[in-house]
VEXFIRO-178487 format. One record per residue (C-alpha): residue number from 0; residue in one letter; x, y, z. Coordinates in steps of 0.05 Angstrom, whole numbers, plus 5000, padded with zeros to 4 digits. Layout:
<recs>
> i:aa:xx:yy:zz
> NUM:A:X:Y:Z;
...
</recs>
This chain:
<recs>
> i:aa:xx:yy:zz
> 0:X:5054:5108:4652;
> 1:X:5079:5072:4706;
> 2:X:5064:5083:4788;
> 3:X:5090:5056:4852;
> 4:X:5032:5056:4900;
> 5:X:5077:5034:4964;
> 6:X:5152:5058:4973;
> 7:X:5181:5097:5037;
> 8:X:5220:5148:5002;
> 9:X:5222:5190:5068;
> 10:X:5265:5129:5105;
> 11:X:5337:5141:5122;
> 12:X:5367:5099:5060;
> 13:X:5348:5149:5011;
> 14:X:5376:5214:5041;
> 15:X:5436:5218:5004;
> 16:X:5406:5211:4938;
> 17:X:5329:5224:4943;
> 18:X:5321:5267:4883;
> 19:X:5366:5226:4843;
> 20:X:5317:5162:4860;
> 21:X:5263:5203:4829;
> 22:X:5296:5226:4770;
> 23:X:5309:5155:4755;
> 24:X:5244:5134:4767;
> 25:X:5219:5189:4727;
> 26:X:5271:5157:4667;
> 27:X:5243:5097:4676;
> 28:X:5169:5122:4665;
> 29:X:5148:5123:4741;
> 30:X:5101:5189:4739;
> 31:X:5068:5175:4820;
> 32:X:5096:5153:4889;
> 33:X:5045:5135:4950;
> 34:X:5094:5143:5011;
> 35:X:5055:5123:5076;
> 36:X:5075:5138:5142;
> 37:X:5089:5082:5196;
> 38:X:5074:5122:5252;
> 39:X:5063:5200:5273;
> 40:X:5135:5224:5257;
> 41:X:5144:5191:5204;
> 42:X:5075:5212:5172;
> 43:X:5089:5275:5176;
> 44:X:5147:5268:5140;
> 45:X:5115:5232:5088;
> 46:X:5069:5293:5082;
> 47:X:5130:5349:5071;
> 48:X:5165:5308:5022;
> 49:X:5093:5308:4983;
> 50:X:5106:5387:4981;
> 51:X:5172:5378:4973;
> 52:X:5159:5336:4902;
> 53:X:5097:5340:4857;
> 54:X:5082:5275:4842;
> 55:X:5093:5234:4916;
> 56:X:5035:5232:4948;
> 57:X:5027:5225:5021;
> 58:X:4987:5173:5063;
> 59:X:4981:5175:5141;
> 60:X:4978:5131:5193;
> 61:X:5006:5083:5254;
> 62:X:5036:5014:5232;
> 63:X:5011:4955:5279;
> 64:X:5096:4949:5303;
> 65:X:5086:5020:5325;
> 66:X:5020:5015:5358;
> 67:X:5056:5020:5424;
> 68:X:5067:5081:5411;
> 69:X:5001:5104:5411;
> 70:X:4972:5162:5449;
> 71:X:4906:5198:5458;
> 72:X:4922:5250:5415;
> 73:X:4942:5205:5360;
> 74:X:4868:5201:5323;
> 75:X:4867:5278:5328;
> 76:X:4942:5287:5300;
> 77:X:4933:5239:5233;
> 78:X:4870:5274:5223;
> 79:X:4905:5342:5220;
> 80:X:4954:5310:5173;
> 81:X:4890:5281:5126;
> 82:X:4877:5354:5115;
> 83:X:4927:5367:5069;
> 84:X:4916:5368:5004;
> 85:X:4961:5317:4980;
> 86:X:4936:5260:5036;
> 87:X:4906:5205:4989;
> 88:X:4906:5154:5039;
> 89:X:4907:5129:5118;
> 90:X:4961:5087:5125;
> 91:X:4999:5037:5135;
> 92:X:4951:5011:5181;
> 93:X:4937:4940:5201;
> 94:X:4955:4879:5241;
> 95:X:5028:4845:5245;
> 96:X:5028:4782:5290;
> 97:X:5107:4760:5264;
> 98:X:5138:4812:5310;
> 99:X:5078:4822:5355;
> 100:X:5110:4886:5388;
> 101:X:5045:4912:5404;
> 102:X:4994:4850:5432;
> 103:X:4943:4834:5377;
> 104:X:4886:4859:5416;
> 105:X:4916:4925:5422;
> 106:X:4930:4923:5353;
> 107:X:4859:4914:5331;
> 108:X:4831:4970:5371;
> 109:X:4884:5015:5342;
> 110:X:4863:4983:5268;
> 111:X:4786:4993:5282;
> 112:X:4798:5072:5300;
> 113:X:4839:5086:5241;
> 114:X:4786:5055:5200;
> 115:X:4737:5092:5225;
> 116:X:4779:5163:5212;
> 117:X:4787:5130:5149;
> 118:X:4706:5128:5141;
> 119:X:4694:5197:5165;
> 120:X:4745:5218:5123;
> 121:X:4727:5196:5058;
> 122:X:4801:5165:5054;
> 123:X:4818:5095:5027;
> 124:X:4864:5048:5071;
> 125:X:4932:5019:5058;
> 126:X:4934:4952:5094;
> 127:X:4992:4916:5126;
> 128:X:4980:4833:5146;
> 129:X:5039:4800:5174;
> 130:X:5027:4727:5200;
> 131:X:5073:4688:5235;
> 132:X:5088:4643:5183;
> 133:X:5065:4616:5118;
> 134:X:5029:4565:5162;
> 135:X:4997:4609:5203;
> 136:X:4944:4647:5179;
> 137:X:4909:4677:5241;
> 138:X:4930:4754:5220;
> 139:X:4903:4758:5157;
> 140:X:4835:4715:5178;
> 141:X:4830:4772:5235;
> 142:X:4843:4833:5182;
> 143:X:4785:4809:5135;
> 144:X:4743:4799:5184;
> 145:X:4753:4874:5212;
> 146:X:4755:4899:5140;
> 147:X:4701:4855:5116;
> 148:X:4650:4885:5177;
> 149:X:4675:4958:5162;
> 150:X:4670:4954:5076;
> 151:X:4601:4925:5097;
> 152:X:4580:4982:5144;
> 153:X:4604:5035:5095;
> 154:X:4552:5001:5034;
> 155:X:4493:5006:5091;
> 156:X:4511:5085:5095;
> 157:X:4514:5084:5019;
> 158:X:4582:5125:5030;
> 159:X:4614:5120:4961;
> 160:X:4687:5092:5000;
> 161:X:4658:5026:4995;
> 162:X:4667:5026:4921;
> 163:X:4743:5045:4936;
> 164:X:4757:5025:5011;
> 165:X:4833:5009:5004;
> 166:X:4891:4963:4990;
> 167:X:4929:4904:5021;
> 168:X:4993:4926:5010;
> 169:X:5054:4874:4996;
> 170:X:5006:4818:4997;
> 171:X:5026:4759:5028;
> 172:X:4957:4713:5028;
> 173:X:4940:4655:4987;
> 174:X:4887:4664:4920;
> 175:X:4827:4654:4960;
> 176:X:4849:4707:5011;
> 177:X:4856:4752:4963;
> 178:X:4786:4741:4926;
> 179:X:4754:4749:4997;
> 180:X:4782:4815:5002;
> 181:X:4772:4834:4929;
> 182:X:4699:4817:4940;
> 183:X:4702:4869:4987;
> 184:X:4727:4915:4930;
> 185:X:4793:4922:4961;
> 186:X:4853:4920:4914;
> 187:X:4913:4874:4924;
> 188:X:4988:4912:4926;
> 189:X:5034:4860:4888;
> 190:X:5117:4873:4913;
> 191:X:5185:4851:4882;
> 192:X:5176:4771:4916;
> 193:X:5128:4757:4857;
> 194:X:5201:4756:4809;
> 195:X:5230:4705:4871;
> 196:X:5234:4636:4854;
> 197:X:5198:4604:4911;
> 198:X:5137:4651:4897;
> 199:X:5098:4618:4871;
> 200:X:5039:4629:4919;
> 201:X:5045:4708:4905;
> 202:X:5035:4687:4825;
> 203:X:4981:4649:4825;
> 204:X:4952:4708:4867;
> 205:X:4980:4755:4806;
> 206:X:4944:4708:4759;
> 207:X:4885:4687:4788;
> 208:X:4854:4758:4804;
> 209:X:4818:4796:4756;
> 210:X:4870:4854:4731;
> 211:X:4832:4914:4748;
> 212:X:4841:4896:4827;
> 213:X:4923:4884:4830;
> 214:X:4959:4944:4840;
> 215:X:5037:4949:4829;
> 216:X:5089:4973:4889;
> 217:X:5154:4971:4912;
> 218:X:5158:4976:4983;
> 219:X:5224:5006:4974;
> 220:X:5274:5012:5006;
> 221:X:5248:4941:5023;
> 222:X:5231:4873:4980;
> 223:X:5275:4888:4915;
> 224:X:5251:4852:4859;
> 225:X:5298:4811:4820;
> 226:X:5348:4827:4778;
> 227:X:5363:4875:4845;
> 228:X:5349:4827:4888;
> 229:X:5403:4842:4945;
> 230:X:5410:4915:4931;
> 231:X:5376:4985:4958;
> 232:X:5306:4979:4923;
> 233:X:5278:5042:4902;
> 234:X:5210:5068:4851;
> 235:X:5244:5050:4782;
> 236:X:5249:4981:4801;
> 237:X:5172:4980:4786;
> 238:X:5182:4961:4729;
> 239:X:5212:4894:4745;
> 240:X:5146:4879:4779;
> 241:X:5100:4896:4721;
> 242:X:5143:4852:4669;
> 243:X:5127:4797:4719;
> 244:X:5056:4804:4727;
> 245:X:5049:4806:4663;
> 246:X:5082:4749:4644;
> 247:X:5040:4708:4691;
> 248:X:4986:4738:4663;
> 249:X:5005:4729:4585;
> 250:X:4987:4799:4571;
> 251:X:5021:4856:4542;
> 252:X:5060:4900:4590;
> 253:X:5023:4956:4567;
> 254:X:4964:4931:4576;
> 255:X:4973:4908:4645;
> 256:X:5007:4979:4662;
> 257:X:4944:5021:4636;
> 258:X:4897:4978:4684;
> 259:X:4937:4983:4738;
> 260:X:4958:5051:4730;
> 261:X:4877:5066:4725;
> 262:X:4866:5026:4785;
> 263:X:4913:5063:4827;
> 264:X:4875:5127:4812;
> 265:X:4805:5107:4822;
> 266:X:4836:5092:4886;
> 267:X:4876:5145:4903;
> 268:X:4847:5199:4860;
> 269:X:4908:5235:4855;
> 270:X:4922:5294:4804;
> 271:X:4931:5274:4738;
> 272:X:4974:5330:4717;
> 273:X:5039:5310:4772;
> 274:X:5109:5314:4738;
> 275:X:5167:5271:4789;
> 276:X:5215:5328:4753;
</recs>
């Protein structure tokens, strides 16, 4: 049993043919969908289509590109969302310095309070980093620090998130950036650029991690994985992403599916009984 722990079913590209999209990724074994929000709208639309459909889950929260948009109501608003039942998550949350809409300093305040809602919660975090370039690594040094200091604070409270606090989503780091967050028990989202050719930093992060922290997304409509490369991506192309992994690995697909299927819901703890039909 496959799952795609990252794809934005509610965006605009898939509403012509949403249910189609998930009765192909239901064909192609894909039984659960984490769709996060980017900001409030959006979040709430991520939460509807999780009634709408059994097995998509929601997550909620304010993308660091859309932290402008922040209000004082905000912190109260997601937290109404987290409510339903179907909210596994806060997120996409984070810090993007590539676009730098928002200024980074604004961004980390916005990052620290949704962490803490996260906390109070009980809710694990989905994490965007964007640097500026593969050069500059001044984003993702600032989001482990922040995530580092908060994963720390919730062990001191003994509050049981710090077993499960979250997952860097689409990870863009180098190996040791990703063992400095796994340390922190965080788990590291692996996209459709680990089937690119020039990837080979994204590999050796799918290779060098123990199994049990990757998780396996899409990030559709974004980041198809090859043989799609080019085209609309969308949850069956999962699959494309767990053949690579395990290649890099030399495991069995099905071996590498189970863990990472297990991962996601130790994580997540969403029902195990969801149908995408």
């Amino acid at each position: 049993m496959l799952v795609d722990t990252h794809c934005h079913l509610n965006f605009e590209s898939f509403d012509q043919d949403r249910a189609e999209v998930l009765e192909r990724a239901a064909q192609a074994g894909v039984e659960r969908v984490l769709n996060p929000g980017i900001d409030v709208e959006t979040s709430w639309a991520a939460v509807e289509l999780a009634q709408v459909y059994p097995a998509v889950f929601a997550a909620v929260g304010v993308h660091p590109n859309d932290a402008a948009g922040w209000r004082e109501t905000t912190l109260g608003e997601l937290g109404r969302m987290a409510s339903y039942p179907k909210v596994v998550a806060i997120g996409e949350i984070g810090l993007d310095y590539y676009w730098q809409r928002t200024e980074p300093v604004l961004q980390q305040q916005i990052f620290r309070q949704q962490l803490d809602l996260a906390a109070e919660l009980g809710l694990p975090v989905v994490i965007h980093v964007r640097d500026k370039s593969t050069d500059d690594h001044q984003a993702m040094l600032d989001a482990l620090d922040i995530l580092e200091e908060w994963q720390h604070d919730l062990a001191a409270r003994a509050q049981s998130l710090a077993e499960r606090p979250g997952v860097l989503h689409s990870f863009s780091g180098d190996l040791n950036d990703a063992r400095r967050a796994a340390a922190c028990q965080f788990c590291i989202g692996v996209t459709g650029p680990v089937t690119f050719k020039k990837a080979e930093l994204l590999r050796q992060v799918a290779a060098g991690l123990t199994v049990d922290r990757l998780l396996i997304e899409t990030d559709a409509p974004f980041l198809t994985p090859h043989p799609h490369r080019g085209e609309r991506n969308e949850p069956a192309y999962v699959r494309f992403i767990a053949d690579k992994i395990a290649a890099v690995r030399d495991m069995a697909l099905e071996g590498l599916v189970q863990i990472t299927t297990e991962s996601a819901e130790r994580l997540f703890r969403w029902q195990v009984n969801s149908s995408l039909r």
